[in-house]
C-alpha positions in Angstrom: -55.8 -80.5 -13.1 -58.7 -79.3 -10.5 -57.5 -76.1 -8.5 -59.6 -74.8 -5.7 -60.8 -71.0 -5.0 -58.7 -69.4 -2.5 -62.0 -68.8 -0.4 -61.9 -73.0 -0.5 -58.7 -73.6 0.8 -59.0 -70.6 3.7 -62.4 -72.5 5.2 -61.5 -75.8 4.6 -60.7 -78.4 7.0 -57.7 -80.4 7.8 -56.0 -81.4 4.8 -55.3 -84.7 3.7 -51.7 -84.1 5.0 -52.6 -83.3 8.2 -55.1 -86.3 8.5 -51.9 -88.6 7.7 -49.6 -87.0 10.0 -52.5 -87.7 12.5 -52.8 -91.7 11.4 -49.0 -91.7 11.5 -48.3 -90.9 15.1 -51.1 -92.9 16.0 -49.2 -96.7 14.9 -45.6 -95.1 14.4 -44.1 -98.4 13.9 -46.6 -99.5 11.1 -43.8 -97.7 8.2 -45.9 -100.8 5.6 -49.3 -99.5 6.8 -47.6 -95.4 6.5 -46.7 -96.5 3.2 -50.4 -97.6 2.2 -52.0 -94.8 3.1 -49.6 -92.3 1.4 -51.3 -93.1 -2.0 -54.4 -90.9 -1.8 -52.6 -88.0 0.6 -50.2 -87.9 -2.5 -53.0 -88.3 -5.5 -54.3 -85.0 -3.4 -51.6 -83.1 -3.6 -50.8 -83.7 -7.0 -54.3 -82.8 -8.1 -54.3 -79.9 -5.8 -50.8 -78.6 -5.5 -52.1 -74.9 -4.6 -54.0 -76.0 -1.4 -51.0 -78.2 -0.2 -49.0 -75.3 -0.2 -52.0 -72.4 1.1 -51.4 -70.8 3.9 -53.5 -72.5 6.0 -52.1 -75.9 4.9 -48.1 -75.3 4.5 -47.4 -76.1 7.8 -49.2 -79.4 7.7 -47.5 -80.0 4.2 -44.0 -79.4 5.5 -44.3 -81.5 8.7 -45.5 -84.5 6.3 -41.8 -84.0 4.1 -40.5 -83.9 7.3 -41.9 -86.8 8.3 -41.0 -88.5 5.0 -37.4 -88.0 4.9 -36.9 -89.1 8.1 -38.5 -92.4 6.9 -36.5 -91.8 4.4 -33.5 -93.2 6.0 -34.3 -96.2 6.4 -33.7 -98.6 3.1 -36.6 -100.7 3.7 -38.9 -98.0 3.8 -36.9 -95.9 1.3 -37.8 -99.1 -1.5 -41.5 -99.4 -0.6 -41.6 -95.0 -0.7 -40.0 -96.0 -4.1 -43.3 -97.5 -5.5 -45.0 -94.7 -5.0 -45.8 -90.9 -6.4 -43.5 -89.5 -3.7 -40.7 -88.7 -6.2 -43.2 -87.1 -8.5 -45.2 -85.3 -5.5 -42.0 -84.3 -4.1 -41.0 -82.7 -7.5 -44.6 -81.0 -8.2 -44.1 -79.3 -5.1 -40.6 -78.9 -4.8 -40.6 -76.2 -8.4 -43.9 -74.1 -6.9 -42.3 -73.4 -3.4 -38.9 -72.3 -5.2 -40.6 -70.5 -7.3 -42.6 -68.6 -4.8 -39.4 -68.0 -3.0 -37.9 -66.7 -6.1 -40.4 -63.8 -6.4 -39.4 -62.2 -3.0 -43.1 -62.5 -1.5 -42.3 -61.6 2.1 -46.0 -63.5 2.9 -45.5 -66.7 4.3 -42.2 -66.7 3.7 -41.0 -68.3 6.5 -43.0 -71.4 6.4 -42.1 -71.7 2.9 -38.7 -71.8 3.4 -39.2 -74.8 6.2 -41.1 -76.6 3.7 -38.4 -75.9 1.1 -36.3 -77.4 3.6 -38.1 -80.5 4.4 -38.8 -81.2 0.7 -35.3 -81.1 0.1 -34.5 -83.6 2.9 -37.0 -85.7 0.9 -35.0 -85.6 -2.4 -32.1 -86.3 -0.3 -33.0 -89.5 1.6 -35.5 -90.7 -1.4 -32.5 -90.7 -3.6 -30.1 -92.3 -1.4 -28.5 -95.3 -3.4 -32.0 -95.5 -5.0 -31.3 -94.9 -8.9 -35.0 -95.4 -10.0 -35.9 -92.3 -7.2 -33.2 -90.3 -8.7 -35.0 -91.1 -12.4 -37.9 -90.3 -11.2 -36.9 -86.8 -9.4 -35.0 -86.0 -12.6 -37.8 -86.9 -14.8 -40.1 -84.6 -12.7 -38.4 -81.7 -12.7 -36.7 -82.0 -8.8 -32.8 -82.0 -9.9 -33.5 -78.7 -12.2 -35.1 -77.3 -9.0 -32.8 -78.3 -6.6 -30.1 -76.8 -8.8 -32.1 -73.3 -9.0 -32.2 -73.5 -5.2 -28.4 -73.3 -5.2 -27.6 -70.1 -7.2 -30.6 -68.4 -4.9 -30.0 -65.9 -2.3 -31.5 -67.7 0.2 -28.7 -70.6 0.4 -25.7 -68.0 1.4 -28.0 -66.3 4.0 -29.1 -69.6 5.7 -26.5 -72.3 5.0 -28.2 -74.3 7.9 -30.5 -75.6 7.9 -31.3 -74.6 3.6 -27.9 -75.0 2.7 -27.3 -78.3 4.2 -30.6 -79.2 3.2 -29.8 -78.2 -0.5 -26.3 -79.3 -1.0 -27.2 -82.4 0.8 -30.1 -83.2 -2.1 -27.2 -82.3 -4.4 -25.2 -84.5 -3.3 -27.3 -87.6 -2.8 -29.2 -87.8 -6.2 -26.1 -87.1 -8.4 -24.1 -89.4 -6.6 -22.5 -91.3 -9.3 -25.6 -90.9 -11.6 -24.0 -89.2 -14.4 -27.7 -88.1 -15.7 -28.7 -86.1 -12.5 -24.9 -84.8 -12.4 -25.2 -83.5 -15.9 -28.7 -82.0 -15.2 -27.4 -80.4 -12.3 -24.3 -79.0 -14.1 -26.7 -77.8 -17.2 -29.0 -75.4 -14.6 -25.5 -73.7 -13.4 -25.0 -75.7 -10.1 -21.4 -75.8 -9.7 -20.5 -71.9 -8.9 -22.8 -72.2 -6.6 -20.8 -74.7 -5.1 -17.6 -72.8 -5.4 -19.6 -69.9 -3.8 -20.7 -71.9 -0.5 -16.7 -72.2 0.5 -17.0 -69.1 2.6 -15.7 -68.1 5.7 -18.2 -68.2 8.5 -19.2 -70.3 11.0 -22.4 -71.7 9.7 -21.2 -72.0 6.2 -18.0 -74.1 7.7 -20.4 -76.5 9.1 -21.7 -77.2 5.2 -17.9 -77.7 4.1 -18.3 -81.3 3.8 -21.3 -81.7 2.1 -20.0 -79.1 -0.2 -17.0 -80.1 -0.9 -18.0 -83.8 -1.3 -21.0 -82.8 -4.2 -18.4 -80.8 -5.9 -15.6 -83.6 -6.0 -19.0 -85.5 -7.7 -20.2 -83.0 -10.0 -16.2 -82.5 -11.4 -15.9 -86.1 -12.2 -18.2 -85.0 -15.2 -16.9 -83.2 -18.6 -19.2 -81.0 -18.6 -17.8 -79.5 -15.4 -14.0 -78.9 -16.6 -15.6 -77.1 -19.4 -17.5 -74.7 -16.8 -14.4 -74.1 -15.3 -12.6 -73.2 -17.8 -15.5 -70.9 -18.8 -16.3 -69.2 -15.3 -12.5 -68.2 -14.7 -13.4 -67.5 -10.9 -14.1 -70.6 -9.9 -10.6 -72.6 -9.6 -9.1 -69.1 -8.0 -11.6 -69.3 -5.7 -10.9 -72.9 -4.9 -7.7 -72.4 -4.2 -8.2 -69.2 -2.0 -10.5 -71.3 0.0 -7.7 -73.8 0.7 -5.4 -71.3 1.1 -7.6 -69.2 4.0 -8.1 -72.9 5.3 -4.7 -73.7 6.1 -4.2 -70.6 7.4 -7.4 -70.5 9.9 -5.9 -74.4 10.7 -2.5 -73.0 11.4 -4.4 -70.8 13.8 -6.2 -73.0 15.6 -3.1 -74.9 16.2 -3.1 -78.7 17.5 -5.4 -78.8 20.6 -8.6 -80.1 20.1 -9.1 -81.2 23.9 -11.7 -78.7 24.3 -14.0 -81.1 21.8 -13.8 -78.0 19.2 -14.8 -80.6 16.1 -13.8 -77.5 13.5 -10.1 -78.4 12.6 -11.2 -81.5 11.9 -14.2 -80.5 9.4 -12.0 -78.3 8.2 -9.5 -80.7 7.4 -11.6 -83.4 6.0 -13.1 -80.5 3.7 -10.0 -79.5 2.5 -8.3 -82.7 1.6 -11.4 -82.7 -0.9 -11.4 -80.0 -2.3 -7.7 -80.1 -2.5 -8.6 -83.4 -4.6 -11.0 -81.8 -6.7 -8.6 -78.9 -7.6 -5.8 -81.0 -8.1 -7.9 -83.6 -10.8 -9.6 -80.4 -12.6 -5.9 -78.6 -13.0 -4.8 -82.4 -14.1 -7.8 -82.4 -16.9 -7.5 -78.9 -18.2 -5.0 -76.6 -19.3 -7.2 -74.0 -19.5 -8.3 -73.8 -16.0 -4.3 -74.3 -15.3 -3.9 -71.0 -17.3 -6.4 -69.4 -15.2 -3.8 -69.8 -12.2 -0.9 -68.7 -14.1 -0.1 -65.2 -11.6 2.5 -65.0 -9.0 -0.7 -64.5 -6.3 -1.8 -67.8 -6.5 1.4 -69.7 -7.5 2.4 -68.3 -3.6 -1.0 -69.5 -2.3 -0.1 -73.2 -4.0 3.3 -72.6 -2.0 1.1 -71.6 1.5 -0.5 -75.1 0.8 2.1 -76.7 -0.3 3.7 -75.8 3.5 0.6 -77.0 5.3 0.2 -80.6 4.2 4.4 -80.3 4.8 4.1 -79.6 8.2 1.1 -81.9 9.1 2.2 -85.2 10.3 0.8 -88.1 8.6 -2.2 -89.7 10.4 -2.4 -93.5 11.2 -5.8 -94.0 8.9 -3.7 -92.3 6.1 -0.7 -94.3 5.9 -3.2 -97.3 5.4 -4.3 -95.6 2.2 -1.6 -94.8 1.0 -1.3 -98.3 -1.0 -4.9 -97.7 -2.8 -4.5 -97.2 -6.4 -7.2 -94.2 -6.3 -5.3 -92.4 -3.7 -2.7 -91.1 -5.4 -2.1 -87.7 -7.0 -2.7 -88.3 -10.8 0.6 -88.6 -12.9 2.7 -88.2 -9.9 6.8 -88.6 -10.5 8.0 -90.4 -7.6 6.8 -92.6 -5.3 4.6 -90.9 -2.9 5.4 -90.0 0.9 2.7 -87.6 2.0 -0.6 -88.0 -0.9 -2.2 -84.0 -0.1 1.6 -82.6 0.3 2.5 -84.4 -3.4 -1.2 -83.0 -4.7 -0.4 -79.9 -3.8 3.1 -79.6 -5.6 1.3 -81.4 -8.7 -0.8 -78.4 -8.8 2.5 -76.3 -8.5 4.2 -78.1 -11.1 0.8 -78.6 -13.6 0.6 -74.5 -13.1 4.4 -73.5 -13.6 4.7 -76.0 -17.1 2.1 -73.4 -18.9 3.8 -71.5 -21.2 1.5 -68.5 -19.6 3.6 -69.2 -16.3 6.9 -68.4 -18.0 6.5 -64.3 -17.3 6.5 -65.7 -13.8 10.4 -66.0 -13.5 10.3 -62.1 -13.6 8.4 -61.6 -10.1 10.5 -61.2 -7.3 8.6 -62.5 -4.5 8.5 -65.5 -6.4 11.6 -66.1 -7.6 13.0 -65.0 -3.3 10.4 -67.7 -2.2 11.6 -70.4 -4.5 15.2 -69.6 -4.0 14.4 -70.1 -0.2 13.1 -73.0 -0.1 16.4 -74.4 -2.2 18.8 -73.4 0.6 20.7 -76.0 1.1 21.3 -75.7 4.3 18.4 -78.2 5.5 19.2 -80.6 2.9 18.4 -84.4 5.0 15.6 -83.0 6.6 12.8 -84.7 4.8 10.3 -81.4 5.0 12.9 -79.1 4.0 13.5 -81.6 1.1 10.2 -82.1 0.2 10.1 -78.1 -0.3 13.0 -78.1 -2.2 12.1 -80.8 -4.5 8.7 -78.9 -5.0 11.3 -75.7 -6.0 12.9 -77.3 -8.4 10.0 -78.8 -10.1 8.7 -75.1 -10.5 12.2 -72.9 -11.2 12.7 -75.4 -13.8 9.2 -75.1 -15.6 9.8 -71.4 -15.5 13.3 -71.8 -16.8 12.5 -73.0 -19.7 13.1 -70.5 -21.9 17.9 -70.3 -22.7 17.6 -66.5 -21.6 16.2 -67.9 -18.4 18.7 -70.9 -17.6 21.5 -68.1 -18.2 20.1 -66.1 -16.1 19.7 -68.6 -13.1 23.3 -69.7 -13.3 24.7 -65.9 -13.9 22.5 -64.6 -11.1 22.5 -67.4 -8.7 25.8 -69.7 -9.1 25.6 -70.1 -5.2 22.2 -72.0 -6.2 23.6 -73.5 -9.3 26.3 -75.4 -7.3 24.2 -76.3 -4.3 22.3 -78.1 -7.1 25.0 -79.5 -8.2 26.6 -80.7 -4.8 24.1 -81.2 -2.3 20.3 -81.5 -4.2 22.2 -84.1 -6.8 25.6 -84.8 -5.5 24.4 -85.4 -1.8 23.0 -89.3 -2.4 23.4 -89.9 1.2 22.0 -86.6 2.8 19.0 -86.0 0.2 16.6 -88.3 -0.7 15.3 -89.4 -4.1 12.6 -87.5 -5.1 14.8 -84.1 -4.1 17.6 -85.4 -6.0 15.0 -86.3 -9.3 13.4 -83.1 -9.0 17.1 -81.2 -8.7 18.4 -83.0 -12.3 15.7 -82.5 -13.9 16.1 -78.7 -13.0 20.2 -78.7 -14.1 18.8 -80.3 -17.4 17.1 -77.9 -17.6 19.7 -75.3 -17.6 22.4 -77.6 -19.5 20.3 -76.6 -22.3 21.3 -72.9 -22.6 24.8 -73.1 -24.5 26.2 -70.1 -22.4 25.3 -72.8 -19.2 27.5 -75.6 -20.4 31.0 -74.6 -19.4 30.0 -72.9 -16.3 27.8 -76.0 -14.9 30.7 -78.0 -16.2 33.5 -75.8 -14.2 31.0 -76.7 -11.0 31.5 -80.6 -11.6 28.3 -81.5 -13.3 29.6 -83.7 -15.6 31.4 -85.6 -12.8 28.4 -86.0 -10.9 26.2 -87.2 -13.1 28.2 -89.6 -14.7 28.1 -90.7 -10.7 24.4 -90.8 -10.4 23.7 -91.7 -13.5 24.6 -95.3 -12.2 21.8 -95.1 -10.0 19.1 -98.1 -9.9 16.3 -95.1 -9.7 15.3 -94.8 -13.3 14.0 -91.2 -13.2 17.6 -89.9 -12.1 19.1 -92.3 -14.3 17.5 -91.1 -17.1 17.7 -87.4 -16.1 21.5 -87.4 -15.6 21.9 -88.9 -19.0 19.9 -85.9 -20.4 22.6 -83.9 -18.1 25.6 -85.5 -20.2 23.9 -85.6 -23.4 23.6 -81.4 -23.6 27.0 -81.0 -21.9 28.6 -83.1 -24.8 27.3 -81.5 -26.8 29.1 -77.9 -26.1 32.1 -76.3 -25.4 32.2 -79.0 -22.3 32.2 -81.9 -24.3 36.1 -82.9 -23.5 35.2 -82.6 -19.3 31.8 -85.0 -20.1 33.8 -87.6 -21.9 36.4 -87.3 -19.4 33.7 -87.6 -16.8 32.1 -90.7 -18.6 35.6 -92.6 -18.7 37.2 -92.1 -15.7 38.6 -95.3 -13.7 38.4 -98.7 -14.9 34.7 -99.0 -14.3 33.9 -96.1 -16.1 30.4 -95.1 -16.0 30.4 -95.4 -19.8 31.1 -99.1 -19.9 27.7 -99.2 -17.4 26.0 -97.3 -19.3 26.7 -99.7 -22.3 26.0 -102.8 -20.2 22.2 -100.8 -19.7 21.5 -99.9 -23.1 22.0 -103.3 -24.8 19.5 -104.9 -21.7 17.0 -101.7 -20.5 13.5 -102.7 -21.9 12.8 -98.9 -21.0 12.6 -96.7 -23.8 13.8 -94.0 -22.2 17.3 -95.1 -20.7 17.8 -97.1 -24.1 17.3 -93.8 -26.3 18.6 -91.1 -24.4 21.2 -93.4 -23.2 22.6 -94.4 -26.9 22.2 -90.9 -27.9 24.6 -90.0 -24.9 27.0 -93.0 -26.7 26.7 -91.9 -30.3 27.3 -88.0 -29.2 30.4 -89.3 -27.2 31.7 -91.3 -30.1 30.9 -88.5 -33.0 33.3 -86.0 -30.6 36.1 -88.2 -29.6 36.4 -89.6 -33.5 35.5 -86.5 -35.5 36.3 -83.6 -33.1 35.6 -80.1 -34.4 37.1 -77.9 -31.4 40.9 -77.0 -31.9 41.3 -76.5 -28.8 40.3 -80.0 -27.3 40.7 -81.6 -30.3 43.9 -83.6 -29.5 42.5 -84.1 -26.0 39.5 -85.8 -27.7 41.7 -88.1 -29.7 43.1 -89.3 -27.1 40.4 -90.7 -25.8 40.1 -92.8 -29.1 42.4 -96.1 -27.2 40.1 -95.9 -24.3 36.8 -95.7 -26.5 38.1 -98.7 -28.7 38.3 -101.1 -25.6 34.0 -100.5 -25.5 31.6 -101.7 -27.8 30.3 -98.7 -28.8 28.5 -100.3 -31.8 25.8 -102.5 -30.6 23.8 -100.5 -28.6 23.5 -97.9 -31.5 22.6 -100.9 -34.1 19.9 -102.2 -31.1 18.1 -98.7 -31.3 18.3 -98.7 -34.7 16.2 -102.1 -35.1 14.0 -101.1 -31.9 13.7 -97.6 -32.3 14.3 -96.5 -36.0 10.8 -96.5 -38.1 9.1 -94.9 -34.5 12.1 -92.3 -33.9 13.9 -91.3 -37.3 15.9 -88.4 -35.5 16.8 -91.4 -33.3 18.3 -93.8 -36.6 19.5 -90.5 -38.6 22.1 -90.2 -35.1 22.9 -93.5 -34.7 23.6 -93.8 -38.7 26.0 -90.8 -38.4 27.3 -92.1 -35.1 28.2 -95.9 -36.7 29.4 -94.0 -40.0 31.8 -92.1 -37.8 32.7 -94.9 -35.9 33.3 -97.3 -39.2 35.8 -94.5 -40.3 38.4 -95.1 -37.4 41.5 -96.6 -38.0 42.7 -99.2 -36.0 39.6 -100.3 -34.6 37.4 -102.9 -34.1 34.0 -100.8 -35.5 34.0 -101.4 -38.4 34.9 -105.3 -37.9 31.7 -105.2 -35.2 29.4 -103.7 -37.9 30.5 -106.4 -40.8 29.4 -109.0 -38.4 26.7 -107.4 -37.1 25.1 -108.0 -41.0 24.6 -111.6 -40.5 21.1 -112.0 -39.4 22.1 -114.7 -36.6 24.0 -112.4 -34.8 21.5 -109.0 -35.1 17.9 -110.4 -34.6 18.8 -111.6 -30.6 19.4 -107.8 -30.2 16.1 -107.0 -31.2 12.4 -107.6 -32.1 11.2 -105.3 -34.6 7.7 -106.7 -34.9 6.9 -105.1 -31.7 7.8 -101.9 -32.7 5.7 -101.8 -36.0 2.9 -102.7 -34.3 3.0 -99.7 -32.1 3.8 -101.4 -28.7 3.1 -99.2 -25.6 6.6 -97.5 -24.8 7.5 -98.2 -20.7 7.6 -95.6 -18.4 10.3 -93.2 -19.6 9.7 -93.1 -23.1 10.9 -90.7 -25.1 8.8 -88.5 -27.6 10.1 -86.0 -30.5 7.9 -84.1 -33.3 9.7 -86.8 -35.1 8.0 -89.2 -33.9 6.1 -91.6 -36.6 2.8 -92.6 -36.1 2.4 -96.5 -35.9 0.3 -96.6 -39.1 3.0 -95.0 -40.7 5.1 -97.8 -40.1 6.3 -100.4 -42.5 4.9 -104.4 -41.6 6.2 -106.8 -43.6 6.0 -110.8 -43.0 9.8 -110.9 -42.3 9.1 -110.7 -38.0 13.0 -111.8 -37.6 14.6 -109.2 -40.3 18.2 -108.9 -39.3 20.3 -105.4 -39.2 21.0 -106.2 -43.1 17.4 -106.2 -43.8 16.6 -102.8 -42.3 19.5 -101.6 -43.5 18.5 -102.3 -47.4 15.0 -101.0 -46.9 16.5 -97.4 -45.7 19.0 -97.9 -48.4 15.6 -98.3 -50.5 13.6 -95.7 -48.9 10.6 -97.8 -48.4 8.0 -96.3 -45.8 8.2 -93.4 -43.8 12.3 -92.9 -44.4 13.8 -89.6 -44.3 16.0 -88.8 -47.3 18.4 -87.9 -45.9 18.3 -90.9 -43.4 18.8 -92.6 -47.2 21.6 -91.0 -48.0 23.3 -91.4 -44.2 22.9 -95.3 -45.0 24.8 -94.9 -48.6 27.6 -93.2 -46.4 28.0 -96.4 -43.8 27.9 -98.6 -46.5 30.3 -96.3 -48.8 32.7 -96.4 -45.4 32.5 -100.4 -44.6 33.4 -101.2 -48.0 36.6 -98.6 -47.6 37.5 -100.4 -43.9 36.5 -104.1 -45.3 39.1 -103.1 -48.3 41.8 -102.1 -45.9 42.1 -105.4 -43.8 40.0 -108.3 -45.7 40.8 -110.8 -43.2 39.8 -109.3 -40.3 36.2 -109.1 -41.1 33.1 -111.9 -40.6 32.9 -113.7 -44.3 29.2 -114.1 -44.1 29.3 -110.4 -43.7 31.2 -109.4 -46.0 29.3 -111.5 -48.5 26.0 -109.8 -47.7 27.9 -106.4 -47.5 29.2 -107.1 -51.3 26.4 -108.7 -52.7 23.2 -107.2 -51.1 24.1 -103.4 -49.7 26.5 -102.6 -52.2 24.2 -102.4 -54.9 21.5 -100.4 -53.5 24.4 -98.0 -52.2 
């Protein structure tokens, strides 16, 4: 490359720039003609970068950037600029002035930062839906620069014009080009990013732009792996939406004045509230990094914004677009930013870093205020509450910590109980999901099971466990399950078969027709505790109570549903077939009653296979919504396939009784004691059992028992 002497480019003339800015204005309108003579202004420059940006030239030099990205804009002229060295020009020049910036020279410095400027505008606009001009810049060196540009200085003390100007650039030639967006993370330009969400007025005006190239940047890997490595950033996020809802609450609802700020403000934050709210989704890490009672309350503060903004016409309509929802969100949604805010809260509270949280009063006052039950019906107030209960009962996870909510708080633990779950006509759904999930919670501590009981838990969930809404269904059979199993167990079972529609005999009717995992498992766990208590009971003291539930029990068919998870469930869940084994064991063992005749005819394939398609669970088939997962759960390549895709409940029961595949031995051994008890009953009353079952019983179980 030819440079010229200093002396040169003091005495020359007007530079080739200058002499095209003059042709330019002359035919303004000629953008093909513009475009033809740009070739040998741009050879010049690249061949002599150092007089393009002399003193005596810069000027010149940034008024033809200027002039270029405002051509820029147009698409037309953006293709033909395309075909040209403008990307590679624009680059050359682009590293030297940054780098001249970059050594503090005080000479000049003003004009260099307007050509920065104007060179930047030029990345912008050149790249705009152009991916061959984003190659190109990337290839020549602009997106490193552009990124250096960022983490200067000079972009906090002028965020307009350079900041807009940079950030802009930022935005428009990583915009879903994963190749500038991964250069751009590599040169460190996310903090930067994270940096610019400032309060002042001039940075406020850059929010957007901001915001919107940092919701682009974090849709790459690489930036969840920054954030979890620069620990500031995702505090700082949040204290930026934080001090945003409160400068919004402050500038209250009139806007008649044509003050645009709450809305910038507003459309900045819902981003940024996105891009927090998919990085906290993606990484645990950076969820860790929120894990103190100091940001927990500033999720809360903006949590109580989006709660008390109403919900604007252009939202509603999006509301219904797939991509406009919170990721993994519970319940149907109601108001998107309100529900991606308490994702954040709940994503933060379920760390196991979050659990020293339940200690810090301010906390603990400010969730214990928003589950007054006062307000219940008014859907705000709700909406808080369900948010709550989400959080107390990721911090209650621990049994001294569910004792400790019901022993300190029982005026909580029964308004939980009789207005957040009980209320079905005052409270709405998601309030009511988010409350049983929390007394499951606490069902869990043993000391918790009489007292929730005494409170009527049992009776109330056995009430709303009859719900259609499958995420309180399933949460108040959890409820049952771990009060059954405790010193409550004789109120549960009471509970479950009160009246002549007891919500047992629904809860059977579900289980032998739910294709969801979920209510079919938990729900026949629920049947085979209830069984193993009222026909083996263990408790002196409600023992004889238990018994006499035995009549009532009898009248159900307690037996299929426990068989169906077997043949469903069994080879994914073993803990799942070792409890309905015991349960059907148990069940084979009562006298005068029909369980043990069920189970006989249960053996004959014609009458087991309808139940059940166990083909579809060794192939691993995708569990529905609701499923349920256990350590014990076997991987589908441990899983037995054989040919036989209609085996019958015989069949599976001779390959446990064989211990073929991934069989527990002491799932074995549970399978010898069923058989060992239906040949006692079958011995009692021959006649009463199914011959074709008793013939397989005999001659094919028998002898591997």
């Amino acid at each position: 490359m030819v440079h010229s002497t200093k002396a040169q480019r003091e005495t020359a003339g007007p530079s080739p720039a200058a002499q095209w800015l003059a042709a330019l204005d002359s035919r303004p309108a000629a953008a093909s003609l513009a475009a033809a003579q740009l070739a040998p202004m741009l050879t010049h420059m690249l061949e002599h970068p150092d007089q393009a940006l002399a003193s005596a030239h810069i000027v010149a030099t940034a008024k033809t950037f200027k002039a270029l990205a405002d051509m820029g804009r147009d698409a037309a002229v953006r293709a033909q600029l395309a075909a040209t060295d403008l990307a590679r020009a624009t680059s050359t020049l682009l590293r030297q002035t940054e780098a001249d910036l970059s050594n503090n020279s005080s000479s000049g410095r003003a004009e260099r930062v307007f050509l920065l400027v104007q060179l930047l505008r030029c990345v912008c606009n050149q790249s705009a839906d152009h991916d061959g001009a984003r190659a190109a810049l990337l290839e020549h060196g602009a997106v490193a620069a552009v990124a250096r540009v960022l983490c200067s200085d000079d972009v906090a003390r002028q965020p307009l014009p350079l900041g807009q100007a940079a950030f802009g650039a930022a935005l428009n030639v990583a915009l879903d080009h994963a190749d500038c967006a991964d250069a751009l993370l590599a040169a460190g330009a996310l903090p930067p990013h994270v940096r610019a969400l400032q309060p002042g007025s001039d940075a406020l005006a850059i929010w957007p732009l901001v915001c919107s190239s940092l919701d682009n940047l974090c849709e790459r890997e690489a930036a969840v792996a920054q954030l979890e490595q620069d620990v500031a950033c995702a505090p700082a996020m949040l204290q930026a939406l934080a001090a945003n809802a409160r400068a919004l609450a402050e500038l209250g609802d009139d806007e008649s004045d044509g003050d645009d700020e709450p809305q910038v403000r507003r459309g900045a934050m819902r981003t940024l509230l996105w891009v927090l709210c998919e990085a906290l989704e993606k990484s645990a890490v950076v969820r860790q990094q929120l894990c103190e009672s100091a940001h927990v309350l500033l999720l809360l503060d903006v949590l109580d914004h989006y709660l008390a903004q109403p919900v604007e016409p252009a939202e509603t309509a999006e509301l219904a677009a797939p991509d406009a929802q919170p990721p993994n969100r519970p319940m149907p949604q109601q108001n998107r930013y309100a529900d991606a805010a308490a994702q954040m809260l709940v994503g933060v509270s379920g760390e196991d870093a979050a659990l020293a949280l339940f200690d810090d009063a301010a906390l603990t006052a400010r969730l214990l205020a928003m589950l007054a039950p006062e307000r219940a019906g008014d859907r705000t107030h709700d909406a808080r509450a369900a948010a709550a209960a989400l959080c107390l009962g990721n911090l209650a996870r621990t049994d001294a910590h569910c004792e400790h909510v019901v022993r300190a708080h029982p005026q909580l633990a029964q308004a939980l109980v009789g207005v957040w779950l009980g209320d079905a006509q005052t409270v709405d759904v998601r309030t009511r999901h988010a409350a049983s999930g929390l007394l499951k919670n606490l069902c869990v501590a043993a000391a918790n099971k009489q007292r929730l009981a005494d409170m009527g838990l049992a009776a109330v969930a056995a009430r709303c466990m009859r719900t259609a809404v499958v995420p309180v269904q399933a949460n108040c059979i959890g409820i049952l399950r771990h009060l059954v199993n405790g010193a409550s167990a004789l109120q549960t079972a009471q509970a479950l078969l009160a009246g002549d529609a007891c919500a047992l005999a629904e809860l059977l009717d579900a289980v032998r027709s739910t294709d969801i995992d979920g209510i079919r498992c938990e729900g026949t766990r629920l049947v085979a505790a209830v069984a193993k208590k009222a026909f083996l009971p263990r408790a002196a003291a409600d023992a004889d109570a238990l018994r006499a539930l035995q009549p009532r029990l009898a009248e159900l068919d307690l037996v299929t549903p426990l068989v169906r998870l077997i043949m469903l469930d069994g080879q994914r869940h073993p803990l799942l077939q070792q409890e309905s084994l015991v349960a059907l064991t148990v069940l084979a063992s009562a006298p005068a009653a029909p369980f043990a005749a069920r189970l006989v005819c249960l053996l004959v394939p014609a009458n087991s296979v309808p139940l059940a398609t166990p083909l579809a669970a060794a192939e691993g088939t995708v569990a529905a919504e609701g499923a349920v997962a256990t350590e014990d759960t076997v991987a589908a390549e441990d899983i037995v396939a054989t040919e036989d895709t209609a085996a019958g409940f015989d069949e599976l029961l001779a390959r446990l009784l064989r211990q073929e595949g991934a069989v527990w031995p002491q799932t074995t051994l549970q399978a010898k004691s069923l058989v060992a008890q239906l040949q006692h009953a079958v011995k009692q009353d021959p006649a009463a059992h199914d011959s074709l079952g008793l013939e397989i019983l005999h001659t094919k179980l028998s002898p591997l028992a």
